[in-house]
N, C-alpha and C positions, 0 to 999 in steps of 0.2 A: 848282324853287324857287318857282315863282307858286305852284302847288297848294298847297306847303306853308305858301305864307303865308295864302292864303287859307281851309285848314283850319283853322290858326291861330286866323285872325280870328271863322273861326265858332264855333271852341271859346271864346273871350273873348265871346262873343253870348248861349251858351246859359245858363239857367239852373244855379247851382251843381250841384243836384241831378241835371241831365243830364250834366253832367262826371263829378262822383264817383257818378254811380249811389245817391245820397242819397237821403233823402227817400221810401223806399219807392217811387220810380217814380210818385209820386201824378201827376207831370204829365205824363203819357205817357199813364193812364187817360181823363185826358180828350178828348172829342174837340172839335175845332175846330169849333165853330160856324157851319152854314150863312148862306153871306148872302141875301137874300131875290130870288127870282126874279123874274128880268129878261125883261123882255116881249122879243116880237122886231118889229124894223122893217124893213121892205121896203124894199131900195132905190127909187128912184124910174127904175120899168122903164117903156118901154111896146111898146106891138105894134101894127106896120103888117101889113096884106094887098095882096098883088098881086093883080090881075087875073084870074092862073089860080088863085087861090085859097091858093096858100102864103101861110104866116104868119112873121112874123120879129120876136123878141121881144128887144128890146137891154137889159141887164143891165149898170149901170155899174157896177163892186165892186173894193176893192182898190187897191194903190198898188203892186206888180207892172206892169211893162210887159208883162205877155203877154194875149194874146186866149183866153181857150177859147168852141169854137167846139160844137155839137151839131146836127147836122141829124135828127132824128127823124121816120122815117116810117111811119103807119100799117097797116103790116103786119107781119104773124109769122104765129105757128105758127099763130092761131086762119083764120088764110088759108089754109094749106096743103092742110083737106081732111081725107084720109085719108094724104095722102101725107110722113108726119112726117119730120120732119127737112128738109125739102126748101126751106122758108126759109131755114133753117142754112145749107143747101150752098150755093142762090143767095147768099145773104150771104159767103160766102167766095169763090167765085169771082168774087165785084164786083171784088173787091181786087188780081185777079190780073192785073188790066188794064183799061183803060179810054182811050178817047180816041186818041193818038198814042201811051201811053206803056204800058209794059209793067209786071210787078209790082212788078218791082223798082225801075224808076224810078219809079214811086209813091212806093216805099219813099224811095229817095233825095231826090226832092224835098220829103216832107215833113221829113226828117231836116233838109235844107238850112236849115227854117224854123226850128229848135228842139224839132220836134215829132214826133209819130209818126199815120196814121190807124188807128184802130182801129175795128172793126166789130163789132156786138153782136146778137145777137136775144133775143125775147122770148117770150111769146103772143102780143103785139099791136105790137110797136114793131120796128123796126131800125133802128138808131140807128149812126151815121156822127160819131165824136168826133176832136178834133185840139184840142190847146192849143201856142200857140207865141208864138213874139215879135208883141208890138202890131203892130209896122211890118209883118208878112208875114201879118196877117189877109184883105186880098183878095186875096195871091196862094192863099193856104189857101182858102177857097172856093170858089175858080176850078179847083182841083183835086178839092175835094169835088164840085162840080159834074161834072165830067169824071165820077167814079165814081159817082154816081148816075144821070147820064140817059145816060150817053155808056159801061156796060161793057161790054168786049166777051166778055165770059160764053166762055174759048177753051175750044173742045172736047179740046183737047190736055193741058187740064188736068185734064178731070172724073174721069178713073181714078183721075188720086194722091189730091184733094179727097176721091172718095169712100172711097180704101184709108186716108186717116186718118178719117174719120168711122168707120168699121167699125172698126178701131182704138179708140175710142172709148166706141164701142157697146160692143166685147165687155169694157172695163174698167169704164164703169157696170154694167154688168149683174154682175159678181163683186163687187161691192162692197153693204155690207148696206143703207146710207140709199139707194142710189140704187134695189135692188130694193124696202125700201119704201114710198120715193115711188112707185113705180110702183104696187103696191099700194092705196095709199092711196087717192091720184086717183083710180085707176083705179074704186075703188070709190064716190068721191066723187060723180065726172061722169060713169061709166058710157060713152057713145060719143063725147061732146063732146070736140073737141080739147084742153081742159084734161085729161079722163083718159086722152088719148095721149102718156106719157110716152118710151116709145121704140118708134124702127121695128125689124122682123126684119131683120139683115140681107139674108136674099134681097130684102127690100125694096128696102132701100139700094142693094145691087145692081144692081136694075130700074131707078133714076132713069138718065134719057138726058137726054142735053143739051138735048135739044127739052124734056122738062119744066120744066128750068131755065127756059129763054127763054121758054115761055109763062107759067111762076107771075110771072117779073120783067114783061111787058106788059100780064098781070092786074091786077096790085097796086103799081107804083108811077105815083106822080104829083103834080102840084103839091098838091092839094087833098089830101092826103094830108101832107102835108109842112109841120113846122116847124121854124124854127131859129132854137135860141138862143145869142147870144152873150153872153159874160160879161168881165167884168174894166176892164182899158183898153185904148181903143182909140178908133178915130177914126170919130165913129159914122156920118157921112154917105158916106166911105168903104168900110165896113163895106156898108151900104146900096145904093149905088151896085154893087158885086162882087158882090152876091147877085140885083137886077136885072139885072146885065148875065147873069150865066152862069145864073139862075133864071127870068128874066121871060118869057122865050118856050115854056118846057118846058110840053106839054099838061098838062091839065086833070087828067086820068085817075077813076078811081071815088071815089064818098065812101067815105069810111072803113067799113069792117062792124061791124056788131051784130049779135052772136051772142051772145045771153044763156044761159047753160047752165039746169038744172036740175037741181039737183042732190038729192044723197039723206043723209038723214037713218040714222043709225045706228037699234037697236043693230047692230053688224055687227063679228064677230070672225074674224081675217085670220089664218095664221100661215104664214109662207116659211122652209123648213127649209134649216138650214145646219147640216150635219152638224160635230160637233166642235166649235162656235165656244165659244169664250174669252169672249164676249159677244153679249149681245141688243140689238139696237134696235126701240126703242118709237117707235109713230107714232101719237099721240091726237088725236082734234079730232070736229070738223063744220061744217056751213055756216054762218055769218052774215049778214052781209053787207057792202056797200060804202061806201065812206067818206063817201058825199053822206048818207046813216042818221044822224037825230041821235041815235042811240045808240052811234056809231062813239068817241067820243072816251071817252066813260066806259066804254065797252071796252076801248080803247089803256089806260086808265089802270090798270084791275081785274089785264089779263093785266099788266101790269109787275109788279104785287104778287103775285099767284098765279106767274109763274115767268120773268116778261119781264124779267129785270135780275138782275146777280148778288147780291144780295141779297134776291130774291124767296126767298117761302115755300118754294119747294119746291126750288130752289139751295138754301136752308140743312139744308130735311130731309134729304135726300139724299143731296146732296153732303157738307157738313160737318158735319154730326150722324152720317149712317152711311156713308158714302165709297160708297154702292152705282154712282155714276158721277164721272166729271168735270167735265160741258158740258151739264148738263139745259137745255132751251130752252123756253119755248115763245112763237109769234109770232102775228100777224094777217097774213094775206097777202093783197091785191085784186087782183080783176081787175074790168074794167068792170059795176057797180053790181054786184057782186058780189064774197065772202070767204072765208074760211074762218080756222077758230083751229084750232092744229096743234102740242100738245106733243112734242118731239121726244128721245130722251137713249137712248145707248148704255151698257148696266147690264151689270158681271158676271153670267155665268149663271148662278150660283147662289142670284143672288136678284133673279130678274126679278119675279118674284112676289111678292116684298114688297118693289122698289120701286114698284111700279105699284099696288100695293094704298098706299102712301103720298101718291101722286100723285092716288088717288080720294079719299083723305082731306081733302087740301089742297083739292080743289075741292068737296066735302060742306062741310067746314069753315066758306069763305069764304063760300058760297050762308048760310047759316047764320047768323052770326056777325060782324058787322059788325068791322073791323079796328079798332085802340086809335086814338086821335087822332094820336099820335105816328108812328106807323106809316104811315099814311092821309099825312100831311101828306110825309114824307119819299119816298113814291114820287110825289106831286104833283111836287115840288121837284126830285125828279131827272128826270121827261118833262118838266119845262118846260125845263129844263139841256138834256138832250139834245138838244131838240129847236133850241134856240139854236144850239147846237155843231153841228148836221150842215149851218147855214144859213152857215157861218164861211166857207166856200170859193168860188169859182166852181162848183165841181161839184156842191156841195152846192147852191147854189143855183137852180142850170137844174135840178135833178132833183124840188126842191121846186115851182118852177111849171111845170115838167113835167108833174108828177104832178095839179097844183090843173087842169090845162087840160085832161088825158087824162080825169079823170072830172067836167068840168064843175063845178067845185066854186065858188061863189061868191069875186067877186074881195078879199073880205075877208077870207077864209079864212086865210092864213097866218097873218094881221098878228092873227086872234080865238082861235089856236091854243092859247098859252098861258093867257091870260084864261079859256076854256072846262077845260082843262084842273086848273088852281088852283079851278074851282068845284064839282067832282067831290068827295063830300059820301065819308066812311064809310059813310054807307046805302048814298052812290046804287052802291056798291063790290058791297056785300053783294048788293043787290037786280041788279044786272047779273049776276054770277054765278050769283045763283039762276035766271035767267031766261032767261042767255043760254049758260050753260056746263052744262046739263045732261046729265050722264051717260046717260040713257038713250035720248039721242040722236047717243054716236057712235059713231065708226066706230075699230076697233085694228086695228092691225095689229105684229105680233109678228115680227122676222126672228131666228131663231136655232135650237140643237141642240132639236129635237122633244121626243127623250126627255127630256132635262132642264128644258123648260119647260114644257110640257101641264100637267103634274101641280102646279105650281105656280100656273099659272093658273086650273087646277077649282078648286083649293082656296080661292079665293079671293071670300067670300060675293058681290060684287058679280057675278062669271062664272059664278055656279052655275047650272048648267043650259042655260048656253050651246053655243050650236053650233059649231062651229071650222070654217071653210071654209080649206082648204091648199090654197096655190097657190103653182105652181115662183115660177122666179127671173124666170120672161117675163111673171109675173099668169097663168098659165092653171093652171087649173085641176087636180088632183092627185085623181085617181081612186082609186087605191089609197095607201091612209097608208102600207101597210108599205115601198113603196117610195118615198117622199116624202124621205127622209135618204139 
């Protein structure tokens, strides 16, 4: 009965013509008028250092009684070496134990709090997260603490850890985005950890517990380590639990810099999958890193060339010729370094004239400065967005997370939109032309040989191109006729 009264009520609200479907619909044509974008404002955060060099950055936010907590620690994959995946695995057997208490009372006693710990890796981070009730913020630490200095890395665990990571392995690898990420990178950064996208399993296999335990005495340590707290919470408290269980933990290495080198296209990839029903396309090249003052009128150009569902080439594609669903494309960093990486899974039978559409769009934009109206509306939506992902605790630790990982000035967030809203139609066109050229990158192509090849020669930008085939592991494909 509520529902129906309040149906009711909104059908007495709406205009006649939305009732009776009067009026030729004229008020349904129009669209609702953007309001003008809202700068973002930084809570009033700040950040103490201990002794052994942790850093601990308190985030008041929110009217929520819970604490989210993040410990982030300077390592990952780009640590591991040759030996991929093996952050991963150490990062999962953290979890399995630690201190007096075993996985599962881990598990329990974070539950006890409201919470759960989850653990993360990256290239460069592993990250240690837990959100729970205010009041159980220093016992949450005091447990985080246990699993980061105190795991007991059980060797009675490492078989099952490694028989799901293998598990794992062999489902990315059947799958078409993940053989061409592999691909991709591979061809990006060549030996650099960034282009180690997966291990062999005999790989996998060879890690022994002893590798575990020396990558974890290697790579973690205070000086390595920050964490941020978000929400409400009691902050001298808070403070107080992270000295007690943080303030004596060694020192350990500074962080690593390992700047990659990366490579410039043209360079065309193609990974056969016999039969497939669709292609995936992996387009880009290098740029670079978000300290670059050309990093934001970049953010701004890919939004309108394919970074938003409204971008140019979500409407060619997708809703002008249906040739996919989910075209993307992004900015990715890593430490002072990026790359721009169109990504979209297209019917096979016209991988070729999507991709020949997708050269258009970026010929186009280089070209052709976008209309005012056009320009203005992807301004107005990265400023939106960018409010919007700052709206949470999560969002917000991963924001100056990220402003602290790449050194990024402490004004940064608070100049984000302001810089954003000053990104000109030209300055659009001339980013594009400048920084999205074609002849610098790298494709890679996952799908049925015989039905793509010939759609790709034909296609004036590939003429003449050399097609490098490489299986599903990146290696190399000697004979084509056995490639499908």
């Amino acid at each position: 009965m509520a529902r129906l009264i309040t149906l009711f009520a909104l059908l007495i609200a709406l205009p006649a013509g939305a009732q009776t479907g009067g009026n030729d619909g004229d008020w349904l044509a129009e669209r609702p008028k953007a309001g003008e974008p809202k700068n973002f404002d930084l809570p009033e955060i700040d950040t103490v250092e201990l002794d052994n060099g942790l850093k601990i950055t308190f985030i008041p936010f929110g009217l929520a009684p819970k604490a989210t907590i993040s410990a982030r620690i300077r390592t990952g994959n780009v640590n591991e070496g040759e030996n991929t995946w093996l952050a991963d695995i150490a990062a999962e057997l953290m979890s399995e134990g630690a201190g007096e208490r075993t996985g599962e009372e881990i598990a329990i006693a974070a539950a006890e709090m409201g919470g759960d710990l989850e653990v993360g890796v990256d290239p460069h981070v592993t990250a240690f997260d837990m959100a729970v009730l205010s009041g159980h913020a220093p016992d949450a630490i005091a447990l985080m603490g246990d699993v980061i200095q105190r795991p007991a890395l059980p060797e009675d665990d490492m078989e099952r850890v490694k028989a799901n990571f293998i598990r794992n392995l062999s489902v990315a690898l059947s799958q078409p985005r993940g053989q061409a990420a592999s691909a991709f990178l591979g061809a990006l950064y060549g030996d650099h950890p960034y282009g180690r996208v997966f291990p062999t399993e005999a790989q996998l296999r060879s890690y022994e517990i002893d590798d575990v335990r020396a990558y974890y005495e290697q790579n973690f340590g205070a000086e390595r380590t920050h964490i941020y707290i978000a929400g409400r919470f009691d902050r001298d408290a808070a403070e107080a639990a992270i000295r007690e269980s943080f303030g004596d933990w060694r020192e350990g290495p500074a962080p690593l810099v390992a700047p990659p080198d990366p490579r410039m296209g043209p360079e065309v990839i193609l990974v056969p999958r016999a039969s497939a029903p669709q292609s995936t396309i992996y387009l880009g090249l290098p740029v670079f890193g978000p300290e670059n003052e050309d990093a934001i009128p970049l953010e701004v150009t890919n939004a309108l060339l394919g970074g938003s569902f409204s971008s140019r080439i979500t409407q060619n594609i997708r809703e002008d010729k249906g040739y996919t669903y989910s075209p993307t494309s992004q900015i990715l960093y890593n430490y002072q370094d990026g790359y721009w990486r169109f990504r979209a899974d297209v019917t096979t039978d016209v991988t070729g004239a999507a991709l020949g559409e997708v050269f258009k769009e970026i010929e186009r934009l280089g070209a052709e400065a976008p209309p005012k109206d056009e320009a203005e509306r992807t301004r107005n939506y990265m400023a939106g967005i960018f409010v919007l992902k700052n709206a949470s605790p999560w969002g917000l630790i991963d924001q100056i997370a990220f402003t602290d990982f790449h050194d990024l000035p402490g004004d940064w967030l608070e100049d984000y939109v302001p810089r954003v809203l000053d990104v000109s139609a030209e300055d659009m066109r001339q980013t594009a032309a400048q920084r999205l050229q074609l002849d610098n990158m790298i494709l890679v192509v996952v799908g049925d040989l015989d039905a793509i090849k010939p759609q790709l020669e034909s296609l004036p930008r590939l003429s003449g191109a050399t097609f490098d085939i490489r299986d599903e592991t990146g290696a190399p494909v000697e004979n084509e006729q056995d490639a499908q």
